[in-house]
C-alpha positions as CSV (number, residue, x, y, z in Angstrom):
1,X,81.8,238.3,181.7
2,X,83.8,241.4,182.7
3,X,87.3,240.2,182.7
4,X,89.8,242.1,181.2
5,X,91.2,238.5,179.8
6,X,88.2,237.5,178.0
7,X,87.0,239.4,175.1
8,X,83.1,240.2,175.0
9,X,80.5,239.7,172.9
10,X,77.4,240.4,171.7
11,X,74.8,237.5,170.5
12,X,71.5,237.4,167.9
13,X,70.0,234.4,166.6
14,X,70.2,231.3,167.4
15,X,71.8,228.7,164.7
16,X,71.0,224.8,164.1
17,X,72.3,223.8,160.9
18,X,71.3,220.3,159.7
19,X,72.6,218.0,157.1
20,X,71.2,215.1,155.5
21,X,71.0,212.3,153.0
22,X,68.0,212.2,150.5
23,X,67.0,208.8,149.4
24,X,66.4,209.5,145.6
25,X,65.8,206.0,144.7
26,X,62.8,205.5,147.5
27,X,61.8,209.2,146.2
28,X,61.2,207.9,142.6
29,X,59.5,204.6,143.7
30,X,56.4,206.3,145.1
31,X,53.4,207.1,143.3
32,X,53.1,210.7,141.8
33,X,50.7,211.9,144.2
34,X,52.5,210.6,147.4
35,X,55.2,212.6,145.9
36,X,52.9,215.6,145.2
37,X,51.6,215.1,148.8
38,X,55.0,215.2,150.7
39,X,56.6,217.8,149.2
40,X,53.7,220.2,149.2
41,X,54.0,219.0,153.3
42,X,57.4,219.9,153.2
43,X,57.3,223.2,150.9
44,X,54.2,225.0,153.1
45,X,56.4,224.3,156.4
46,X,59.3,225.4,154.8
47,X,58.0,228.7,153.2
48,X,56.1,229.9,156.7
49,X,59.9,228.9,158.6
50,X,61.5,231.1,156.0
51,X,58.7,233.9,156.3
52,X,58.9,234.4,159.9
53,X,60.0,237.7,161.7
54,X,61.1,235.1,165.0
55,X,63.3,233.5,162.6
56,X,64.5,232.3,159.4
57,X,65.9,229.5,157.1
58,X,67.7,228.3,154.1
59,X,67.7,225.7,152.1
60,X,70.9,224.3,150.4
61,X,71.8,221.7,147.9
62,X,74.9,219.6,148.9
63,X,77.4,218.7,147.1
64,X,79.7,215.9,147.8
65,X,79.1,212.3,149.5
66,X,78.7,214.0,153.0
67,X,75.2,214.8,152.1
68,X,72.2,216.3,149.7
69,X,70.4,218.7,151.7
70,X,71.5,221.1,154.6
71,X,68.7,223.0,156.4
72,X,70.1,226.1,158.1
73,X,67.4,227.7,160.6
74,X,67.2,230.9,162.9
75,X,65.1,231.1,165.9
76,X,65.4,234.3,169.1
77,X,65.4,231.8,171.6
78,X,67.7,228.2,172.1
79,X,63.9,226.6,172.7
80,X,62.4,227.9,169.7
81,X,65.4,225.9,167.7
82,X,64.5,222.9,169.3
83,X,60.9,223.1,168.2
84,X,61.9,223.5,164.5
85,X,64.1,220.7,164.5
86,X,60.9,218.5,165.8
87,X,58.9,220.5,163.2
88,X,60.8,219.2,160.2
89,X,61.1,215.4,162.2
90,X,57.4,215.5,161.6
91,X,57.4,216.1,158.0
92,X,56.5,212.4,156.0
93,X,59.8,214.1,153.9
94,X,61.8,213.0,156.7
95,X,61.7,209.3,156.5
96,X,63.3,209.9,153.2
97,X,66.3,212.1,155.1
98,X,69.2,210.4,156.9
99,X,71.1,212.4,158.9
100,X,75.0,213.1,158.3
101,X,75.2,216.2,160.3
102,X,74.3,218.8,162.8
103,X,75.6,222.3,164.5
104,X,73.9,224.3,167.2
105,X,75.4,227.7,167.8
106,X,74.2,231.4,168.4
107,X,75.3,234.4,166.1
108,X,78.1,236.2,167.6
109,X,79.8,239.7,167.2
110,X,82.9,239.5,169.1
111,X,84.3,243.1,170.8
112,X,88.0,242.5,171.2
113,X,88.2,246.4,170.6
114,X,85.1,247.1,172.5
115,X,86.6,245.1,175.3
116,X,89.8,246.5,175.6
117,X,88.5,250.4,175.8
118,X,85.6,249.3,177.9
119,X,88.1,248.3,180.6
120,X,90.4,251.5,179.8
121,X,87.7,254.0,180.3
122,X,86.5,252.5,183.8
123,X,90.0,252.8,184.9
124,X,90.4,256.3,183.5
125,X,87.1,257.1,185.4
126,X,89.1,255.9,188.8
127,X,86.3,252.9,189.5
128,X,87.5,250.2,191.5
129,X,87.5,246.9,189.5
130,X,84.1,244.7,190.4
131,X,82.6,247.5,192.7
132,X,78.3,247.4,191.8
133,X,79.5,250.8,190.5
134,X,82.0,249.6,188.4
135,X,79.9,246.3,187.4
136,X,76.5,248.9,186.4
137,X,79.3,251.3,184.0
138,X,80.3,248.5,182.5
139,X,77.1,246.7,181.9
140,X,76.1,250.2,180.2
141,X,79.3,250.5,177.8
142,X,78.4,246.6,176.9
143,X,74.8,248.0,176.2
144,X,75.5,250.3,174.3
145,X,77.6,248.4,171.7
146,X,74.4,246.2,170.5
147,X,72.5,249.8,170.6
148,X,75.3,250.7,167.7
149,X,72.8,251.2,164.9
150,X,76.0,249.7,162.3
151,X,75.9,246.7,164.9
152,X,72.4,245.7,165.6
153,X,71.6,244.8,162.2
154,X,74.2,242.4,162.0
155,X,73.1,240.9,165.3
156,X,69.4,240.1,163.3
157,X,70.6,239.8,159.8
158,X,68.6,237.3,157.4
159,X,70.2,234.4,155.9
160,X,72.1,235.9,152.9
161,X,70.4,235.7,149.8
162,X,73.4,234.2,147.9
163,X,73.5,231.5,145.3
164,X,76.6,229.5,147.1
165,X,77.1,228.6,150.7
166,X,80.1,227.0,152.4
167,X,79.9,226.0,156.3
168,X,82.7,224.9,158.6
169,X,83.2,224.3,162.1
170,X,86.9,225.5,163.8
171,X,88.3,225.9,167.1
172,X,91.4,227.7,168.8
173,X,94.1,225.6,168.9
174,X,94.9,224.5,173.2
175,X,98.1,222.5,172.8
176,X,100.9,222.5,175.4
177,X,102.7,224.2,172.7
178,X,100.1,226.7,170.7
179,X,97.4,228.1,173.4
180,X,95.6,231.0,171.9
181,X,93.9,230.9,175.2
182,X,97.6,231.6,177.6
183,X,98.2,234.8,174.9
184,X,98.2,238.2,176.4
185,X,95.0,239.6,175.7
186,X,96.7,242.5,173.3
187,X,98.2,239.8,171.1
188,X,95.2,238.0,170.4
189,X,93.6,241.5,169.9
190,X,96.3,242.0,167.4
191,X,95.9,238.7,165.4
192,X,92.5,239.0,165.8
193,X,92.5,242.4,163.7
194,X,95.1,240.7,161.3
195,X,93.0,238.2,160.4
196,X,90.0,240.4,159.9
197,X,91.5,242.5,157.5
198,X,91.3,239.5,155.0
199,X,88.0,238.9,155.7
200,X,87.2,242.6,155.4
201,X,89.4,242.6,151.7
202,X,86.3,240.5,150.4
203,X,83.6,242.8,151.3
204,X,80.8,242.8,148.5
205,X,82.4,239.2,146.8
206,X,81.3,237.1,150.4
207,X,79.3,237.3,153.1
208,X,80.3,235.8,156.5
209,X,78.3,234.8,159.6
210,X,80.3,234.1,162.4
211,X,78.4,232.0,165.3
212,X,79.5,230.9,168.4
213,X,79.3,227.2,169.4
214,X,81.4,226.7,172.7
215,X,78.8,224.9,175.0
216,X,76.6,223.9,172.2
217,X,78.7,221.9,169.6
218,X,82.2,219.9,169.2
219,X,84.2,223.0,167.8
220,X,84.1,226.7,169.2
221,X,82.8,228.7,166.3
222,X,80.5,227.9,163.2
223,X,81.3,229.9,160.1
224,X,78.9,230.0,157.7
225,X,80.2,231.9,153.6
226,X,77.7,233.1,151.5
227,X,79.0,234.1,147.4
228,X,77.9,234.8,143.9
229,X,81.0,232.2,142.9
230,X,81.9,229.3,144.9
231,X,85.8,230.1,143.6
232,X,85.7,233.0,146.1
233,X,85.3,230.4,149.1
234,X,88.3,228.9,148.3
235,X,90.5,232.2,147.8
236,X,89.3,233.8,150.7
237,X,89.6,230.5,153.5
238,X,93.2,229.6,151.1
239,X,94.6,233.5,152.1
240,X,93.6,232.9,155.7
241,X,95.5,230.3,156.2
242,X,98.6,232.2,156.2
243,X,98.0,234.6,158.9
244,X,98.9,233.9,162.1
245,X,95.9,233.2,163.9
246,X,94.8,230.6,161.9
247,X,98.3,229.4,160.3
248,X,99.8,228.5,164.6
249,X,96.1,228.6,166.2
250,X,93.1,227.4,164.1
251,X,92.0,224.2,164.0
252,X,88.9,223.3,161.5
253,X,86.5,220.4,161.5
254,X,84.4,218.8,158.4
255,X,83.4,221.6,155.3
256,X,79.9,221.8,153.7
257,X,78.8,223.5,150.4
258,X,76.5,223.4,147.8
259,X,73.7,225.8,146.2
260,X,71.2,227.8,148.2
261,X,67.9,227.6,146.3
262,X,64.3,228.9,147.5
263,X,61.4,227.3,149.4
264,X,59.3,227.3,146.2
265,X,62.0,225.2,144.0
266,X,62.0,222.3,146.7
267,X,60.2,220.4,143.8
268,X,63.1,220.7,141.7
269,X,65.6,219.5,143.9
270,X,63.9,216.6,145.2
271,X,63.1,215.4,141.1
272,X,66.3,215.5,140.8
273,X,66.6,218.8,138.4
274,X,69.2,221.3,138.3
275,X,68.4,224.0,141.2
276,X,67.9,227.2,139.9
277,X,68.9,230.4,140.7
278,X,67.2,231.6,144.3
279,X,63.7,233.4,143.7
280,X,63.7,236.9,144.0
């Protein structure tokens, strides 16, 4: 983007998180090996989606009315999630699944930092502003930053292998009032870095994926939490709240959580028996 006003970014894979309704009674009502049949179906797609080095998924157990199962998949490219999602409309499991929910988004690294000295050094270097010279530097500074062996990795990540998973859609507030977006670019820097600092305090108890979703979805940002103990969801979103960038400028939409469990205990869950702990 290369304004000094707009904080850059780096991008990986591409998000589509799905939420559904199982029909248990309909389940139960079919013969054994109908049963047998569809969720063997539905277990040898999922274990090849999850298996994939183009991409990856997860699996999660619901809890609450909003749904019973959430699929989370990652693809490289925006087409390749489109495919999946027909994949799994294809599946005879899916006349069993009503929908309650969907997100599209792309996995997103974002450089307020990065941004800021980007910008500094041109200057210092006496390029003029939006010059090809000045555009190439730049374009090589932004480079660089997703060559970062500590960033990369994070930019390609697999789904956390975690037994708990809360997702939640939010969005900077716009009001005539509270704009996050008519800040100085310094003070949202600053509350940016504020507000990481909590997340950073839980380092080793969760495990955050920040997407981006402003083109693609209602809200601007999907955050997906990934724990040992569900408590820890609640501690760490509950302290956020009274920073400033959330407290005056965050707005969230609907929450989602339940138990992440592996491709090869989809039998379990759709008999209706206690999930158990993800598969090594």
């Amino acid at each position: 983007m290369r304004d000094p006003n707009v904080p850059e970014s780096l991008e990986g894979w591409w998000i589509l998180h799905r939420m559904f309704a199982f029909d248990r009674c309909a389940w139960d009502d079919l013969s054994a090996k109908r049963r047998a049949r569809i969720g063997s179906q539905a277990a040898d797609l999922f274990d090849h989606l999850k298996g994939r080095n183009e991409g990856d998924l997860a699996l999660c157990n619901l809890t609450g009315h909003k749904g019973d199962l959430m699929l989370v998949h990652y693809a490289r490219t925006y087409d390749e999630l489109a495919y999946l999602q027909m994949l799994v409309d294809k599946l005879e499991l899916r006349s069993l699944l009503s929908p309650r929910g969907s997100y599209v988004s792309v996995l997103e690294l974002g450089l307020y930092d990065a941004t800021a000295k980007i910008h500094a050094d041109l200057a210092g270097r006496g390029l003029t502003a939006h010059t090809p010279e000045w555009i190439a530097a730049f374009d090589e500074a932004l480079a660089s930053q997703a060559e970062n062996p500590h960033v990369a990795p994070r930019l390609w990540a697999r789904i956390p292998q975690r037994r708990y998973v809360c997702f939640y859609p939010m969005t900077k507030r716009r009001g005539d009032s509270d704009n996050w977006y008519a800040l100085p670019y310094a003070e949202r820097a600053k509350l940016m870095n504020e507000h990481g600092k909590v997340g950073r305090s839980y380092h080793g108890r969760v495990t955050q994926v920040i997407s981006g979703s402003i083109g693609y979805d209602d809200y601007e940002w999907g955050v997906d939490l990934y724990a040992d103990d569900p408590l820890v969801f609640k501690k760490l979103i509950y302290e956020m709240r009274f920073d400033l960038a959330s407290a005056r400028y965050a707005q969230f939409g609907p929450f989602w959580s339940g138990l992440q469990f592996s491709t090869d205990q989809l039998a379990a869950f759709l008999a209706g028996e206690s999930v158990p702990l993800l598969s090594s």
